[in-house]
Structures are given as structure tokens and as C-alpha cells.
N, C-alpha and C positions, 0 to 999 in steps of 0.2 A: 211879711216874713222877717223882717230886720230887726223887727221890733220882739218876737217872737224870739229871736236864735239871743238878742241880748237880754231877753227876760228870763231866759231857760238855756243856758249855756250847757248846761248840762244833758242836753235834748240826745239822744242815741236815734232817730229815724223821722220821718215824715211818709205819712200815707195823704196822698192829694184826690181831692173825689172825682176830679176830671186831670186829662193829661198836659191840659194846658196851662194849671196850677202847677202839675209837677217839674213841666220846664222853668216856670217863675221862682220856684224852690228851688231848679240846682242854680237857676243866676246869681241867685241871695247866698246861698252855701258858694259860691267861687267868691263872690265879693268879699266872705268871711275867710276865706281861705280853708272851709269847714267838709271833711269827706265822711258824711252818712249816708246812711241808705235811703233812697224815695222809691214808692210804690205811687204809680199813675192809675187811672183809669180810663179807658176809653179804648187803649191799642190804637195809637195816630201813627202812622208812619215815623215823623220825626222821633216819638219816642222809641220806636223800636230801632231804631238807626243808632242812639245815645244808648242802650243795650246791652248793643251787638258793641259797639265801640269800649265796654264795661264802665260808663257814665251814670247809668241809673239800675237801679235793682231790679225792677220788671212792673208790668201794668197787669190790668184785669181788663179782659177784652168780650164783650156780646160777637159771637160770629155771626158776621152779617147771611152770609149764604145759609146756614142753619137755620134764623128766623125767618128766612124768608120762605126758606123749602117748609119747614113747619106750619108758618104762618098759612100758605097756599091750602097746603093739606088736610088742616082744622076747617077750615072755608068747606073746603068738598065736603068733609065728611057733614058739616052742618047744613049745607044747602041738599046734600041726600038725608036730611031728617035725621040724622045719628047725633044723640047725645055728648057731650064735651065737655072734660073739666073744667069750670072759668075760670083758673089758673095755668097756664103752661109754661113752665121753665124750658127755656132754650137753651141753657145750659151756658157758661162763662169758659174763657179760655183762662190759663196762667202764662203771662209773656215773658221768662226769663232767658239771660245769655243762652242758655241751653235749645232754647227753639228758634229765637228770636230770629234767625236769617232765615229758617222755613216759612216761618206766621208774613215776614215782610214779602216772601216769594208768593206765598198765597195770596195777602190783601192785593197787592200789582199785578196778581192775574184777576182777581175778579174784577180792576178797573178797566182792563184791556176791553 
């Protein structure tokens, strides 16, 4: 990323394709002393914590409960012989300041 912010100084955002990239970006942007925006992926705790604190702009999150109640229900419907798209979108969260302390209350109950 150092190498990145001094080749393109002019950079306006970073999108990271996991959220453990997008924490390595904001270490790299404080070392720069540089405040853009970063988008994560994954929805980890830590990143929603950086958030909620207005550290990072927000991540893109698979709701785990959602894949799995789908996931179960595709299964039934296929082992009772019922036909199935082979594609099923479970649908993506947006983690912004605005949710961010609900989505962390949800994923810490579904650990309980």
C-alpha cells in the first residue's frame, strides 16, 4: 500500500476485497498521515468497531444466518424432488456508521 499512496498521491478512496486488507490500508493511510475513505469486505468485527468509532467508511458483509437458513431450505426442497435454481443469491449487507452498532449486536449474538 506505500508504494501505492506514493505512486498515486492523488488516490481519493480504496475499496479492499477482504476486511483484513482494509485494516492494512488504514495502517498505511495513518503512516501517511492520509484520511480517505476505505470500503472492506467481509463485515469482521474489528472492522465494524473502526466504523462505529468513524475510522473506515463501511464493508460489504454475506449474512451468515441468512445463508444458512437458505442454504438448509434449498437442501429440503431438493431432497423432496423440487427443482432449484443453481444459482441463489443470499443477498449482501451494507455496514455503514448508520447500522454499524446494530450489525455488531447481531454478529455477537449469533456467536453466543
Amino acid at each position: 500500500m506505500d508504494k501505492i499512496l506514493l505512486d498515486y498521491p492523488q488516490i481519493k478512496g480504496v475499496f479492499a476485497d477482504t476486511d483484513i486488507k482494509a485494516l492494512g490500508v488504514i495502517e498505511a493511510l495513518g503512516e501517511h498521515n492520509l484520511n480517505i475513505p476505505v470500503i472492506g469486505a467481509d463485515g469482521i468485527n474489528e472492522m465494524i468497531e473502526l466504523i462505529e468509532e468513524g475510522h473506515l467508511s463501511g464493508t460489504v458483509a454475506q449474512n451468515p444466518y441468512d445463508m444458512g437458513y437458505i442454504s438448509v431450505e434449498v437442501a429440503m426442497k431438493v431432497l423432496s424432488g423440487e427443482t432449484v435454481e443453481r444459482n441463489i443469491d443470499t443477498g449482501v449487507d451494507i455496514i455503514i456508521k448508520g447500522n454499524a452498532t446494530q450489525r455488531l449486536a447481531f454478529q455477537r449474538e449469533l456467536l453466543r
